[in-house]
N, C-alpha and C positions, 0 to 999 in steps of 0.2 A: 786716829789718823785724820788730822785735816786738810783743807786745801792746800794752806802752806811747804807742811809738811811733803803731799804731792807732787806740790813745785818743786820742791827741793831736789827728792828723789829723781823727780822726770830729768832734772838741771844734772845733774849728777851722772846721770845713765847717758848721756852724752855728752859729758867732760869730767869725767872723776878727777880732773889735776885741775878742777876752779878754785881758784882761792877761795876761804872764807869772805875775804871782802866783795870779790866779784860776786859772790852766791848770796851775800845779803844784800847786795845792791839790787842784784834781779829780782829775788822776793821782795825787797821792803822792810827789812828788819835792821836792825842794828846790827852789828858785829858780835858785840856776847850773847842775842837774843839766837843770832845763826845758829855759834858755836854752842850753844844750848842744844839747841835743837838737831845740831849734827849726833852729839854727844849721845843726846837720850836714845834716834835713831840707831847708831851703832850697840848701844849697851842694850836694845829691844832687842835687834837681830833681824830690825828694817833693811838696814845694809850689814849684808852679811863679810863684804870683804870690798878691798878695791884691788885691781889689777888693769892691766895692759892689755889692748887684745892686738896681736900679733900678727901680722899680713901672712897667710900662709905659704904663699910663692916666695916674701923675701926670705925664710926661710927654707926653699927647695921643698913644700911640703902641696905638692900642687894635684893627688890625686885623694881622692873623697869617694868614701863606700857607707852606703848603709847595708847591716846586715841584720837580717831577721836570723831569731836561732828557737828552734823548737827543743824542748828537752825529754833526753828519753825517760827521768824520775825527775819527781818533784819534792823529794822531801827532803827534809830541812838541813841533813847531811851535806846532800847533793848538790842543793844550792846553794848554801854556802860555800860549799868548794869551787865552784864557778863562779858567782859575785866577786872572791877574793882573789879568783884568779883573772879575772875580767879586769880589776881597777889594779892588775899591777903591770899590766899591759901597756906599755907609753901612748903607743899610735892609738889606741881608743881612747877617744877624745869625751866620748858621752856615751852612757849605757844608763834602760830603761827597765826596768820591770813592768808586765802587761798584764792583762788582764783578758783569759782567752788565748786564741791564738796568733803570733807567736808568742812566743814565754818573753821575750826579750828583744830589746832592739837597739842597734851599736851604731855610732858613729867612729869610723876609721878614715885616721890620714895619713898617708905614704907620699914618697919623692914620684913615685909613677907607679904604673900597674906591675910590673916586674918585683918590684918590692911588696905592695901588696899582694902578691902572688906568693910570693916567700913565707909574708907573717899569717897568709892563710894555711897555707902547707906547715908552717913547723908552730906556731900558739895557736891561731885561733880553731884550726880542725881538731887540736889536741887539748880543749876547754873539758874542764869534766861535764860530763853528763848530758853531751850534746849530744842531740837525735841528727839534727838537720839545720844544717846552715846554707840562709838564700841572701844571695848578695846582689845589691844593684849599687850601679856607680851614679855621682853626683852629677849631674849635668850644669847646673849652672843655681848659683846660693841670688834668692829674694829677700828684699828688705834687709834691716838691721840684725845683727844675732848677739841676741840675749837679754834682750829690755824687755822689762817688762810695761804693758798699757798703762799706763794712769793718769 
């Protein structure tokens, strides 16, 4: 991974819809030296995908909870029953595996709290092999989300 390659990616993490010519223009490469280098990027698993990121209000999606969830077993049964029950959940946007306490840790987005009140009473209370789930709501999102430094 070199500097250019960095360039690229950082260029990328804040306009994934750059042309090729605009993005060799930025670095300094030629056009096929770019797409070289897009190319190899992609087929490493440097950039894993591109996508949209979506204003959460323009879709009515305007309430955010983090939940911690402690589990009452940990074995491999168990959690896998909850992992796969966890990502077929829509409104959970992100879930963690930890280390310690809690077992796990969820990003959920609802139209308001009445609806997160909903999907915590009928999915998320009824996740297997939950002990204890602690929820706090978002208060207000810093910086960019999902770039990574480089």
């Amino acid at each position: 991974m070199d500097a250019i390659n960095r360039e690229i990616l950082s260029l990328l993490q804040e306009d994934g819809r750059m042309s090729a010519t605009d993005l060799a223009t930025r670095v300094g490469l030629s056009l096929s030296s770019c797409h070289r280098r897009l190319r190899d990027l992609e087929q490493s698993g440097a950039i894993e995908r591109y996508r949209a990121v979506v204003a959460r209000a323009a879709v009515g999606l305007t309430f955010e909870a983090l939940i911690f969830v402690t589990m009452s077993h940990t074995d491999l049964h168990t959690i896998t029953a909850f992992e796969e029950a966890v990502v077929a959940i829509p409104n959970v946007v992100d879930a963690q595996r930890l280390f310690g306490e809690p077992d796990y840790m969820m990003r959920v987005l609802t139209r308001d709290m009445a609806a997160y009140q909903e999907l915590y009473d009928t999915e998320l209370g009824a996740l297997p092999g939950v002990q204890r789930l602690t929820s706090t709501m978002v208060m207000k999102r810093l910086g960019a989300e999902g770039t990574v430094p480089l």
